[in-house]
Structure formats: structure tokens, C-alpha cells
C-alpha positions as CSV (number, residue, x, y, z in Angstrom):
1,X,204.4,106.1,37.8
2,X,207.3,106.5,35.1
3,X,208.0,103.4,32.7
4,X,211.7,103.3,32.1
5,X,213.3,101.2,28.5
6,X,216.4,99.0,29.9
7,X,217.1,97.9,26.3
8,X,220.4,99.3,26.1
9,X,221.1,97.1,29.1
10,X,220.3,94.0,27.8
11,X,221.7,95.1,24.2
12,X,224.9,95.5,26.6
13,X,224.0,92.0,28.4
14,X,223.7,90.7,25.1
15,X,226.7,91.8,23.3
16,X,224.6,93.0,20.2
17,X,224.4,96.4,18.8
18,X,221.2,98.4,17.9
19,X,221.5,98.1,14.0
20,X,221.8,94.0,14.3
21,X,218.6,93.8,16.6
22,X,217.2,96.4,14.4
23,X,217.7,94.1,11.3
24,X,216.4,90.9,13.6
25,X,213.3,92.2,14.6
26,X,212.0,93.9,11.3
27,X,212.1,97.9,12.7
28,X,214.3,100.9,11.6
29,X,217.4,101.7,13.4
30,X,215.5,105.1,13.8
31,X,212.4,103.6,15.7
32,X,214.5,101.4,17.8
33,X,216.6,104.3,18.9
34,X,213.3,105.6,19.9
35,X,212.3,102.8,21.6
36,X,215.9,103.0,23.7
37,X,215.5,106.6,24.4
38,X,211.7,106.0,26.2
39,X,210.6,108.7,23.5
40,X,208.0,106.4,22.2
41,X,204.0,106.6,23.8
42,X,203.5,102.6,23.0
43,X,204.8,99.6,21.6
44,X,202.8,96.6,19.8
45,X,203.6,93.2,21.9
46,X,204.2,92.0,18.7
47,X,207.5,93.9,18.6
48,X,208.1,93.7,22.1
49,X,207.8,89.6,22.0
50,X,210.3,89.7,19.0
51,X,212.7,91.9,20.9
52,X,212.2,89.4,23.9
53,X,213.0,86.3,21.6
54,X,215.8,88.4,19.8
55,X,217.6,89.3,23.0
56,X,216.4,86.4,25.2
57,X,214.9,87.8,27.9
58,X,211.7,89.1,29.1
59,X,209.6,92.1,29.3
60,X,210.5,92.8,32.6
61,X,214.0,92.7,31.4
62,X,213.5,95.6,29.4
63,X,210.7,98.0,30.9
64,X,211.2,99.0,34.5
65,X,208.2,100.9,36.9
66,X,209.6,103.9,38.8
67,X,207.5,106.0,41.3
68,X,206.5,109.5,39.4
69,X,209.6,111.7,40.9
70,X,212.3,108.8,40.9
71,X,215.6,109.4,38.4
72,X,216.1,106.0,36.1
């Protein structure tokens, strides 16, 4: 099983750029690109539930499970 980021779909939803959630949430535009790209191993709740209240949504909003094999 893959986990696929959808935060560029909700920044999208949202109307709000990387650098302004960046600046919300209290991470680098740099880690938060990383975060967007799925290059990351983790991420603390604690950023995840700021990102959540940021954007509105919830973490199911932003992480998706795929079957190992399935394209995002």
C-alpha cells in the first residue's frame, strides 16, 4: 500500500498558495514542497492538525491509500 499527499488539491480547493500556508503553519516553503511532492518518510500530527485547521479540512482530505501498483 502507497500513501499519496493531495495537498496541492486542497491548496487548489482552497485558493491559497504554498508560501502563505507555509507562513500559517510555522514550516519552510522547502519542507512543505516536500511534504506536496510525497518525498517526505513522516509527518508530526502536530503539523498535519495545523495544516488541517489552516486549510479546513481533514486528514483524509490530504493523504489518500492506493493499492501498491496503482498510479496517483
Amino acid at each position: 500500500m502507497q500513501i499519496v499527499v493531495r495537498l496541492d488539491v486542497m491548496l487548489a480547493r482552497r485558493k491559497m498558495r504554498s508560501r502563505e500556508l507555509a507562513e500559517r503553519i510555522g514550516i519552510t516553503e522547502a519542507n512543505l514542497s516536500l511534504l506536496k511532492a510525497g518525498k517526505v518518510k513522516g509527518v508530526r500530527f502536530e503539523t498535519l492538525a495545523a495544516i488541517c485547521e489552516a486549510l479546513e479540512c481533514q486528514p483524509g482530505d490530504l493523504l489518500e491509500a492506493l493499492p501498491e501498483g496503482q498510479r496517483p
